[in-house]
C-alpha positions as CSV (number, residue, x, y, z in Angstrom):
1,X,0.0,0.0,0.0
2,X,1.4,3.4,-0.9
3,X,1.3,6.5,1.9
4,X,-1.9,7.9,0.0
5,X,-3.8,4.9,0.3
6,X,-3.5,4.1,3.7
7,X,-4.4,7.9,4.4
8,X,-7.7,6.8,2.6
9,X,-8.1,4.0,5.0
10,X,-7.4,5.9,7.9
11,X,-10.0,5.2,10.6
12,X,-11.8,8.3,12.0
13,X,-10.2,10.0,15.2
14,X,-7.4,7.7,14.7
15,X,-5.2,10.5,14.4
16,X,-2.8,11.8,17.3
17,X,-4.6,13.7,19.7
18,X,-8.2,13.6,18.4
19,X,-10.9,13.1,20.4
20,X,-13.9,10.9,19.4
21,X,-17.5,12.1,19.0
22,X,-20.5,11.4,20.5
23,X,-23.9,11.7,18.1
24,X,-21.6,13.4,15.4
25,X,-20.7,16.2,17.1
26,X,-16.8,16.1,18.2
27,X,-15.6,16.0,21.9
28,X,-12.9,18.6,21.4
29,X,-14.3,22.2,21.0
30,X,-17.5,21.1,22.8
31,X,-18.8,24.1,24.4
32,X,-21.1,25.3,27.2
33,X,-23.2,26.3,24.6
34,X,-23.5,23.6,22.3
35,X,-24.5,21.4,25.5
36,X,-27.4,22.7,26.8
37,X,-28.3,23.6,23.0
38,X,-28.5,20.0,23.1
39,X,-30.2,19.3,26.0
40,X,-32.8,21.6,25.5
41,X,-33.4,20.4,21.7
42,X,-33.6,17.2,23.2
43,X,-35.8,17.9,25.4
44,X,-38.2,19.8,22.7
45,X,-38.3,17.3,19.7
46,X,-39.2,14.5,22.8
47,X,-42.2,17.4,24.2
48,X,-43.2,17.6,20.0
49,X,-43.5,13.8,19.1
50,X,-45.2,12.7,22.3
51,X,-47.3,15.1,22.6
52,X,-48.5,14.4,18.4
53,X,-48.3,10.8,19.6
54,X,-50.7,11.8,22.4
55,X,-52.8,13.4,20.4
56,X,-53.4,11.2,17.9
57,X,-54.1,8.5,20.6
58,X,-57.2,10.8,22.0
59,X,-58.3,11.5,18.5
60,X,-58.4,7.0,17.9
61,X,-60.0,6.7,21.0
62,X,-62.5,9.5,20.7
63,X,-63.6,8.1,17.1
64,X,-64.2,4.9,18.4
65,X,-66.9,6.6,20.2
66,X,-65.8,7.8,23.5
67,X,-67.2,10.9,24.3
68,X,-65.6,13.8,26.4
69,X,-62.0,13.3,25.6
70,X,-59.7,16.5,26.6
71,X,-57.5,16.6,24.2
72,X,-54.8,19.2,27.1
73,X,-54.3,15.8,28.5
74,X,-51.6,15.2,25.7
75,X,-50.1,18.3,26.9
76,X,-50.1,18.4,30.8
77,X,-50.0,14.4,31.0
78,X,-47.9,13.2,28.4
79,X,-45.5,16.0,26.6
80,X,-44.3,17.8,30.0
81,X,-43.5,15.0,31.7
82,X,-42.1,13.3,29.0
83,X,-40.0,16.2,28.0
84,X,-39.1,17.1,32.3
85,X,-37.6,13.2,31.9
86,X,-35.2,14.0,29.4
87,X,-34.3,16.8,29.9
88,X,-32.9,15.7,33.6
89,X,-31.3,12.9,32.2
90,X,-30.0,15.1,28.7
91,X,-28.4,17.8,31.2
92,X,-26.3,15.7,33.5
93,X,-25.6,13.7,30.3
94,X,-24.4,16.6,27.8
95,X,-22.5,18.5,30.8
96,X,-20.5,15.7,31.5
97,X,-19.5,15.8,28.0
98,X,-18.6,19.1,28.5
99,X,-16.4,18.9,31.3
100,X,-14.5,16.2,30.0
101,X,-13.9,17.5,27.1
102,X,-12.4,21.0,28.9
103,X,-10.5,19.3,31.8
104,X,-9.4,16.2,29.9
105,X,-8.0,17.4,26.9
């Protein structure tokens, strides 16, 4: 194999020095910021697609002739609570990342 070719083949973060990543995003240069940017998207997209989930739940069980359904019940039962969950386990997570990444470099 020539010195171009096993350049190609080079594994990612293989190189001296570079840090891995974690959900594509790199360890090294991973900020404040970008952590709780992450957390808090987390935490948004879970509050968005459990609370559609939710919703579309109510609206199966209402057309199969229940009557009365409250349809804020996918809201205050389902999305916050569902959202609260990941975001306390995104934060610890994500800042953890973070402070490796700073003290261990």
């Amino acid at each position: 194999m020539t010195a171009i070719q096993q350049t190609e083949f080079r594994q990612p973060g293989s190189e001296k020095g570079e840090s891995g990543k974690i959900f594509g995003f790199p360890l090294k240069g991973f900020g404040l910021f970008s952590s709780l940017l992450l957390s808090f998207a987390s935490a948004i997209i879970t509050f968005c697609l459990t609370t559609m989930v939710a919703i579309f739940s109510l609206l199966v069980w209402r057309m199969a002739g229940h009557a009365g359904v409250d349809f804020a019940m996918s809201y205050r039962d389902v999305g916050f609570p569902a959202s609260m969950g990941v975001l306390a386990l995104a934060l610890p997570f994500f800042l953890t990342l973070w402070v490796r990444a700073k003290f261990l470099k």
